[in-house]
C-alpha positions as a Markdown table, in Angstrom:
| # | Residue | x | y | z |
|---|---|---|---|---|
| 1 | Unk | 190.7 | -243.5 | -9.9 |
| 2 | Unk | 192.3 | -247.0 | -9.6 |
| 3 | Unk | 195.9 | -246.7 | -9.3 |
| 4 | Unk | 197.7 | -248.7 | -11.6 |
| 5 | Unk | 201.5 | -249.5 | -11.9 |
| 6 | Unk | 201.9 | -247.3 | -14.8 |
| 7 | Unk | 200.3 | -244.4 | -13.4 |
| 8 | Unk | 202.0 | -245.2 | -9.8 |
| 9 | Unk | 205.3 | -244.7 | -12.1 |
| 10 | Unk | 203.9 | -241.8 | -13.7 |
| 11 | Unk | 203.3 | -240.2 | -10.7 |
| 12 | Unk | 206.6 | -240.4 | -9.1 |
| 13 | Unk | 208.4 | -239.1 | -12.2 |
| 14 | Unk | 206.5 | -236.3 | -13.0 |
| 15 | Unk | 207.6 | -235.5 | -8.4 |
| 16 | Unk | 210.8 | -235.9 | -9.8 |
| 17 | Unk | 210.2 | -233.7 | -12.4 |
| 18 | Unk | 208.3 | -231.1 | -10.5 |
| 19 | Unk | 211.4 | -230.3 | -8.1 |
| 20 | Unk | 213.7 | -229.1 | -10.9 |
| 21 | Unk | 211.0 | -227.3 | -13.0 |
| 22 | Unk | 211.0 | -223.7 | -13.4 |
| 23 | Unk | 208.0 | -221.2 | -12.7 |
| 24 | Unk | 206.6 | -221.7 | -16.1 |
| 25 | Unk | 206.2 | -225.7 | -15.0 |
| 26 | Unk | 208.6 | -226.7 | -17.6 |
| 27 | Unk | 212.2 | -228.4 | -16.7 |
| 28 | Unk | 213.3 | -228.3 | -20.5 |
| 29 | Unk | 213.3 | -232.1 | -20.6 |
| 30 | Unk | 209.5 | -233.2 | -20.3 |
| 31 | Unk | 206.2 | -232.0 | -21.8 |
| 32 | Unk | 205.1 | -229.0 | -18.9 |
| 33 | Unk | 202.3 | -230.3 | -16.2 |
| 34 | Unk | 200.6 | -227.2 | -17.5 |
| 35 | Unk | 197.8 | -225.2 | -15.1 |
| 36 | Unk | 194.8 | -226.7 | -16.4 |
| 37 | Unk | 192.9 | -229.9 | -16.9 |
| 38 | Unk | 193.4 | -230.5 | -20.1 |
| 39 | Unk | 197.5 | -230.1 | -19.9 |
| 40 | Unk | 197.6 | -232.2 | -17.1 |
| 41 | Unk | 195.6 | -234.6 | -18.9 |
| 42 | Unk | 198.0 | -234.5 | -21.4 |
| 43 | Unk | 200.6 | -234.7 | -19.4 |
| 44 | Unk | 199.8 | -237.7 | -17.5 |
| 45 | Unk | 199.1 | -239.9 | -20.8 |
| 46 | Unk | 202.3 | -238.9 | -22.1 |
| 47 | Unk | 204.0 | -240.0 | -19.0 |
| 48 | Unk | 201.9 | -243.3 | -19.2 |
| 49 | Unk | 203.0 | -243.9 | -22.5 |
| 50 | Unk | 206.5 | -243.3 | -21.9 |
| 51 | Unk | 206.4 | -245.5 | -19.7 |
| 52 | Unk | 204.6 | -248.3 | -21.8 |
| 53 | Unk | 207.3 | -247.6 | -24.3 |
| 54 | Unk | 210.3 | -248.0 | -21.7 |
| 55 | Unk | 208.9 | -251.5 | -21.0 |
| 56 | Unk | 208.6 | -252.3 | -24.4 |
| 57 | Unk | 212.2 | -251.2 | -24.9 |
| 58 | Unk | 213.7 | -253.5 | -22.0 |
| 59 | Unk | 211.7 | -256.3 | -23.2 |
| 60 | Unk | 213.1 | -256.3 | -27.0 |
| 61 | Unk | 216.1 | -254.9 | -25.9 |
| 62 | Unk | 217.0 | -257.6 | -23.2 |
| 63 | Unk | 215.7 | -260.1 | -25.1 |
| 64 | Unk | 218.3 | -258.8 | -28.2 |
| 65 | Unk | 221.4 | -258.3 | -25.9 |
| 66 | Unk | 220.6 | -261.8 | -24.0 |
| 67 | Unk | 220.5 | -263.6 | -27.1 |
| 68 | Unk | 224.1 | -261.7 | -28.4 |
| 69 | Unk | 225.8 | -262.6 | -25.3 |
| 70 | Unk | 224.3 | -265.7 | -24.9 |
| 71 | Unk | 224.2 | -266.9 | -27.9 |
| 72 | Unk | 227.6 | -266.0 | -29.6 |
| 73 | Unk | 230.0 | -267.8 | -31.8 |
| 74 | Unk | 232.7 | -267.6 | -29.2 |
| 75 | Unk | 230.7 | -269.9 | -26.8 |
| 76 | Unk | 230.4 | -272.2 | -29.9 |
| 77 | Unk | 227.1 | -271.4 | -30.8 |
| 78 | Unk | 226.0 | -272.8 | -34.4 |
| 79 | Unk | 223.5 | -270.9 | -36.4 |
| 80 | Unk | 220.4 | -273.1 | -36.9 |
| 81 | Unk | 220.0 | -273.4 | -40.8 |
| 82 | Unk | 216.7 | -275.2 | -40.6 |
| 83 | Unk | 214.1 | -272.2 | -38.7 |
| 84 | Unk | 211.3 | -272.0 | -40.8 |
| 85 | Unk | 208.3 | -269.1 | -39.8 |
| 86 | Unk | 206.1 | -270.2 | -37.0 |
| 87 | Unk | 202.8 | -269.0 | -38.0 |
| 88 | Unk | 201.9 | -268.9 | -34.3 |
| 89 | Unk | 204.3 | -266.9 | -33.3 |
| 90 | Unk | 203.6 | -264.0 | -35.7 |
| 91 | Unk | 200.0 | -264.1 | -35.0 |
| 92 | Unk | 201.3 | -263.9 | -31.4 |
| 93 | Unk | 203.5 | -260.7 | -31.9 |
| 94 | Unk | 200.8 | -258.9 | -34.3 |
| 95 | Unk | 198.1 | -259.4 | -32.1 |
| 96 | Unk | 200.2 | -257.9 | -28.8 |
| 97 | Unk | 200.8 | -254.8 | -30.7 |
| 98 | Unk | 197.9 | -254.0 | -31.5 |
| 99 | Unk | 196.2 | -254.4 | -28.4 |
| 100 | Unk | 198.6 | -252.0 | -27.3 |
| 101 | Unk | 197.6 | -249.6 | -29.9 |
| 102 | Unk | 194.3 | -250.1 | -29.2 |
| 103 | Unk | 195.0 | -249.5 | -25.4 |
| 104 | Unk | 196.8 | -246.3 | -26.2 |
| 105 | Unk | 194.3 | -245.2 | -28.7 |
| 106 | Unk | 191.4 | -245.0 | -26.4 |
| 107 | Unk | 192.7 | -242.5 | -23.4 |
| 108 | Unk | 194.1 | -240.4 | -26.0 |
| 109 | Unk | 190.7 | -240.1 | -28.0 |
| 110 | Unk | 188.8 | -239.4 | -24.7 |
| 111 | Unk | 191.7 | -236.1 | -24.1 |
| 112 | Unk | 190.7 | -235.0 | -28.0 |
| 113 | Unk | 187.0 | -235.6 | -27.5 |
| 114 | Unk | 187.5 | -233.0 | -24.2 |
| 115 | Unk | 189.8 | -230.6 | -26.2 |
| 116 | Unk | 187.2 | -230.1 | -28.6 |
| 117 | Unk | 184.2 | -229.9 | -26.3 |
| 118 | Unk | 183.5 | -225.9 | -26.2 |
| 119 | Unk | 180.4 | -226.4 | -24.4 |
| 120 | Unk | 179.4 | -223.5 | -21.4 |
| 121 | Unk | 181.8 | -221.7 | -21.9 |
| 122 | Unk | 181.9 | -218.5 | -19.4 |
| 123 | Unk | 183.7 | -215.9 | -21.9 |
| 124 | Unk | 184.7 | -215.9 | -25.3 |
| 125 | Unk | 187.6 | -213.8 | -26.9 |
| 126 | Unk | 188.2 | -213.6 | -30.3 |
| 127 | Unk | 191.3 | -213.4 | -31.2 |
| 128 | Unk | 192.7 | -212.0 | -34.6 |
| 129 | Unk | 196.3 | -212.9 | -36.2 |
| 130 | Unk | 198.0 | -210.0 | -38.2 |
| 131 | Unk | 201.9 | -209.7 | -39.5 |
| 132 | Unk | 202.9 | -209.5 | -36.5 |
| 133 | Unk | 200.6 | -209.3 | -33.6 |
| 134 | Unk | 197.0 | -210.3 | -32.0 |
| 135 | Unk | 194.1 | -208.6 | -32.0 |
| 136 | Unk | 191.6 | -209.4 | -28.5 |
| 137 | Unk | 188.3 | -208.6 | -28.8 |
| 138 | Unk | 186.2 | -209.6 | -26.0 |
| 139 | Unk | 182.2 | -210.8 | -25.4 |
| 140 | Unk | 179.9 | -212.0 | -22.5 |
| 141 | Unk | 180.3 | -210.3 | -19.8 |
| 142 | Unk | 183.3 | -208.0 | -21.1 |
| 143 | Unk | 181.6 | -207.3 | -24.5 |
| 144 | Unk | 183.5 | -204.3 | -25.8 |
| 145 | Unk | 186.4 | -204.3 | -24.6 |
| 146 | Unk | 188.7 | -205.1 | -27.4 |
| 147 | Unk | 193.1 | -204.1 | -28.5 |
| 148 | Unk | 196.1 | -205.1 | -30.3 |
| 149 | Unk | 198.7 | -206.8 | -28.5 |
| 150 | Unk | 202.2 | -206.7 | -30.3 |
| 151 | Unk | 205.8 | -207.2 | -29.4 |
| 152 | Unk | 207.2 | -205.1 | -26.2 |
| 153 | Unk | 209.4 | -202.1 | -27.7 |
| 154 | Unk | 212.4 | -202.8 | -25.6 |
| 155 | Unk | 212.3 | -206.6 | -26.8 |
| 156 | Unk | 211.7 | -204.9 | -30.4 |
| 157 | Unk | 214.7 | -202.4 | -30.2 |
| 158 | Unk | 217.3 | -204.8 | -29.2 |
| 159 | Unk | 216.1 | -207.6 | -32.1 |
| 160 | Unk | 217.3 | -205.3 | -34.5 |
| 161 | Unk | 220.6 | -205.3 | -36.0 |
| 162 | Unk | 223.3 | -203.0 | -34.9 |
| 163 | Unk | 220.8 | -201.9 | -32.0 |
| 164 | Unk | 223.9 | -202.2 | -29.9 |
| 165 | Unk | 221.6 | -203.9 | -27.1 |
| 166 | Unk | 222.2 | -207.5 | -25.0 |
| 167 | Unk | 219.5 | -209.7 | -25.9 |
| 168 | Unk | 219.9 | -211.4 | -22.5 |
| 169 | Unk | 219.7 | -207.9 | -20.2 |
| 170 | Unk | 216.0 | -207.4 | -21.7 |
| 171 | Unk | 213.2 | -209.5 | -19.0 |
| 172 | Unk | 211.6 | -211.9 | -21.1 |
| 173 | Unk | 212.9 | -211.1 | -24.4 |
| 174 | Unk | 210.8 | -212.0 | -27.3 |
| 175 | Unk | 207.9 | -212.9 | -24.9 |
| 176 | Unk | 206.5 | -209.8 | -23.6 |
| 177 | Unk | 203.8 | -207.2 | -25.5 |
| 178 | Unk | 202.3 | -204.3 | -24.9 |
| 179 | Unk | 198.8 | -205.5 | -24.0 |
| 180 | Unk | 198.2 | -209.2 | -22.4 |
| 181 | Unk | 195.0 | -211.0 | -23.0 |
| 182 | Unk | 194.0 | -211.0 | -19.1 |
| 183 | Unk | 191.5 | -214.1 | -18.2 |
| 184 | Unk | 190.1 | -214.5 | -15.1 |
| 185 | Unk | 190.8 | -218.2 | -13.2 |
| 186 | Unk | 188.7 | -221.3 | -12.8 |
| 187 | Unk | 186.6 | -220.4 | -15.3 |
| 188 | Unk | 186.4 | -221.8 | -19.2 |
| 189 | Unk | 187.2 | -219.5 | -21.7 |
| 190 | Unk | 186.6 | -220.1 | -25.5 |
| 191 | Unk | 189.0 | -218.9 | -28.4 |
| 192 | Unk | 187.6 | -217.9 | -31.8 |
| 193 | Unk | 190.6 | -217.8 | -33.4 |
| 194 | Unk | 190.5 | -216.5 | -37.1 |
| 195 | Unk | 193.3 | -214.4 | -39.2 |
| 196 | Unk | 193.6 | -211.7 | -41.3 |
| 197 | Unk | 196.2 | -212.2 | -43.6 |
| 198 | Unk | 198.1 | -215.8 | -43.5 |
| 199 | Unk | 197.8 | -218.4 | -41.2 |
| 200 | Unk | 199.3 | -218.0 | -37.8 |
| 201 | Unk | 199.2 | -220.3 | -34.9 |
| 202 | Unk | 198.1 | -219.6 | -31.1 |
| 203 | Unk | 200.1 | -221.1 | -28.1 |
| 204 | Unk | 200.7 | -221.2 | -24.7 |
| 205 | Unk | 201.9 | -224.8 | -23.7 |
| 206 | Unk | 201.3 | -224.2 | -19.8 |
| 207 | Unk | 197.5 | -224.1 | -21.5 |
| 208 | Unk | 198.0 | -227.3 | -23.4 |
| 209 | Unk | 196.1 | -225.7 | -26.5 |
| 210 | Unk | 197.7 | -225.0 | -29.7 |
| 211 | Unk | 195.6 | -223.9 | -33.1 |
| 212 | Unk | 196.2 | -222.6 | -36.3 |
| 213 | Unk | 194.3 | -219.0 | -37.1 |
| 214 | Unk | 193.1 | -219.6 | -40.7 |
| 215 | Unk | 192.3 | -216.9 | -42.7 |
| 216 | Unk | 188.4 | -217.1 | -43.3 |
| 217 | Unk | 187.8 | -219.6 | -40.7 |
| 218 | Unk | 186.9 | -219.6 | -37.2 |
| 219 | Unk | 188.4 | -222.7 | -35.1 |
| 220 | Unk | 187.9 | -223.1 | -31.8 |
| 221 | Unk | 190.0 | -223.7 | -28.6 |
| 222 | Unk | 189.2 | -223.4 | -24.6 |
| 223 | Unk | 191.1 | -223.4 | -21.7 |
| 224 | Unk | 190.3 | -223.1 | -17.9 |
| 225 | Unk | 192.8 | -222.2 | -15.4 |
| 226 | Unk | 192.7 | -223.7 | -11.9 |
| 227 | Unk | 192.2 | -221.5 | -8.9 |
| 228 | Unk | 195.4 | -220.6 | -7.5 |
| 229 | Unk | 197.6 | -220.6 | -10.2 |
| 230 | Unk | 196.8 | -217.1 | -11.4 |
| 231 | Unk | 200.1 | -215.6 | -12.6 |
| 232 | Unk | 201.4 | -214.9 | -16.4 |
| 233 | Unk | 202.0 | -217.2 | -18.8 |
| 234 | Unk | 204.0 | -217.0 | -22.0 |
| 235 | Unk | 203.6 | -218.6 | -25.8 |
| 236 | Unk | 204.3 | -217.9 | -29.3 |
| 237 | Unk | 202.7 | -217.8 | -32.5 |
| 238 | Unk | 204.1 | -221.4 | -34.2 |
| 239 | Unk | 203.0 | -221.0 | -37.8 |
| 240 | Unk | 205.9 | -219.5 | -40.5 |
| 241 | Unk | 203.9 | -216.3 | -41.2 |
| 242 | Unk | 206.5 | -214.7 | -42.9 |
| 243 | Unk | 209.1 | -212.8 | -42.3 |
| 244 | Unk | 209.4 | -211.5 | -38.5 |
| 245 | Unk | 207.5 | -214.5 | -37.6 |
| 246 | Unk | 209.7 | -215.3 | -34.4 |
| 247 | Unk | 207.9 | -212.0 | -32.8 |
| 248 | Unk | 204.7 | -212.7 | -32.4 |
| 249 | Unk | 204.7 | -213.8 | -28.8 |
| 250 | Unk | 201.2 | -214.8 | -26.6 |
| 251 | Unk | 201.6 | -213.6 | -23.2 |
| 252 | Unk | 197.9 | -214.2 | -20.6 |
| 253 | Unk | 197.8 | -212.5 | -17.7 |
| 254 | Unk | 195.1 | -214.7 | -15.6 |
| 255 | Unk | 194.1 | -213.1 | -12.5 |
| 256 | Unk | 191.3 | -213.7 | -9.6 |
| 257 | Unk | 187.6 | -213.7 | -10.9 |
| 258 | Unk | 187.3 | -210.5 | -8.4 |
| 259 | Unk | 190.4 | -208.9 | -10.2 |
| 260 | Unk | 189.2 | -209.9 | -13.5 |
| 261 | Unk | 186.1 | -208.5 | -12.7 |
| 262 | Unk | 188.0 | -204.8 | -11.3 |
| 263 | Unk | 189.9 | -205.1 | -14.7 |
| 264 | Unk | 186.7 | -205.3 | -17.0 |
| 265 | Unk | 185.3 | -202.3 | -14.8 |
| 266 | Unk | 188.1 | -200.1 | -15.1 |
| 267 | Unk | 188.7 | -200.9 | -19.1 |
| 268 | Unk | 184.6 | -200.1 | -19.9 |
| 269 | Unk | 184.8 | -196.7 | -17.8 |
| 270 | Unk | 188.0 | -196.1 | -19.5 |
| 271 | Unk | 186.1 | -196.7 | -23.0 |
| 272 | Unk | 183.2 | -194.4 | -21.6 |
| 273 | Unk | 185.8 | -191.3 | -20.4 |
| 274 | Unk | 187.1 | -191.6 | -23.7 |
| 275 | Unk | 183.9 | -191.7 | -25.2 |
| 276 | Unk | 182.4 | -188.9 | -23.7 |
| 277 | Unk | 184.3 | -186.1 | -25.5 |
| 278 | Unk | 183.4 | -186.8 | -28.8 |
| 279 | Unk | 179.8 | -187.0 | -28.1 |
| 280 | Unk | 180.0 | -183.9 | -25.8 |
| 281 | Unk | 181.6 | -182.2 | -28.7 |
| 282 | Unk | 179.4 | -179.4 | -30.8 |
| 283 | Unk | 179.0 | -180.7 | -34.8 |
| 284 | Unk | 181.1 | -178.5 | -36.9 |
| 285 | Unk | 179.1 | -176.8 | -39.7 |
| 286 | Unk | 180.6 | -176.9 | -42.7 |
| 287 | Unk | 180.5 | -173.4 | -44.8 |
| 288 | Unk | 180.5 | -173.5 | -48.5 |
| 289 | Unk | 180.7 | -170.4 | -50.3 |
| 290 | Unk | 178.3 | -170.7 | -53.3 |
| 291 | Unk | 179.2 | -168.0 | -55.8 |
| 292 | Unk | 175.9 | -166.8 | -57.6 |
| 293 | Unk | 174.9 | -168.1 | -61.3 |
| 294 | Unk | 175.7 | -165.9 | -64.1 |
């Protein structure tokens, strides 16, 4: 990739950036790197059109303050009465902005061109939005495996009024559940995201993918991890679903393909054990007394 002056700049900030970011990769300032290509892809435009815009900014901005100190009535300056519009000119300064548009459009339709692109895929969850929790249902090579994931009860107790309870003792309060979604890394996993009451919104900004769940529609997201940055990652539902809507949190658990794989094995035998009683169990006959006619 050529290295450009923006993207030289672009690079040393987001260094800068990096050494004061926490272990969810966000400093609280900045747009998070993220932990996967499209995030970082993200990231990096932003960074070069911030710095595009900072350029822009001395530009106008020292040309403004040179003229006001330059320029001012103390140092006798005398208003020119006679300036007409010089056509030229505003060709000049439409025509520069709009190339710059134009240069800004094109990266940033490449990164929603590769957002949408759901193409071989190598596992697909669909995911369910209910008042107030996610439903993971998996397929390919975890097909069956499938839970609710809702608010963590020790997050839930101390939300509630007169529970007595310091929100900031609890570990991750509001973003923990029950049940994670667990992923495996460096591989692309596809969302079917859908909802069964009112529209809800799945996000995890390390992921750099947010979408609404619709009720009645499917859309579609993917994300892929990189190797080596396995670990747990935290979001929220975004959408005003209602009352309660702040407690909806998304927490991923990604984990090595082989763990993954141990994971997937030990949730299908767990589904079989429990499984196995209720076939093993003797159908009850049902006894009706039946009184004779007459």
């Amino acid at each position: 990739m050529r290295v450009t002056p923006v993207r030289l700049l672009s690079s040393l900030a987001s260094l800068a950036f990096a050494g004061t970011a926490g272990a969810n990769t966000s400093n609280g300032y900045n747009l998070p790197p993220g932990v996967t290509d499209i995030s970082q892809a993200i990231y990096g435009l932003h960074m070069e059109i911030f710095w595009v815009c900072v350029g822009i900014a001395v530009v106008v901005f020292g040309a403004m303050i040179y003229s006001l100190v330059m320029f001012r009535h103390s140092k006798g300056a005398v208003p020119d009465t006679t300036m007409v519009h010089s056509t030229k000119v505003e060709i000049v300064w439409t025509i520069i902005p709009v190339l710059i548009l134009v240069a800004m459009a094109v990266p940033a339709a490449e990164i929603i061109l590769k957002m949408e692109d759901t193409r071989n895929s190598e596992l697909t969850v669909r995911v369910t939005g209910y008042q107030w929790k996610w439903q993971y249902q998996y397929m390919d090579q975890a097909e069956g495996i499938g839970f609710f994931s809702t608010l963590k009860q020790d997050s839930n107790f101390a939300r509630q009024l007169n529970s007595g309870v310091d929100p900031s003792t609890v570990p991750n309060y509001l973003l923990d559940v029950d049940h994670p979604l667990v992923v495996p890394s460096g591989t692309k996993v596809r969302i079917l995201l859908t909802s069964q009451d009112v529209i809800h919104a799945w996000w995890v900004p390390d992921f750099g993918v947010k979408r609404s769940a619709i009720p009645g529609f499917v859309n579609e997201l993917w994300f892929k991890v990189e190797p080596g940055k396995e670990g747990i990652y935290r979001g929220q539902c975004v959408a005003l679903c209602g009352r309660d809507h702040g407690f909806m949190p998304v927490v991923v658990d990604v984990r090595t393909p082989d763990d993954f794989k141990k994971w997937v094995e030990e949730q299908k035998a767990a589904l079989k054990q429990a499984a196995a009683p209720a076939a093993a169990a003797p159908a009850t006959a049902q006894v009706v007394d039946v009184k004779p006619a007459g």
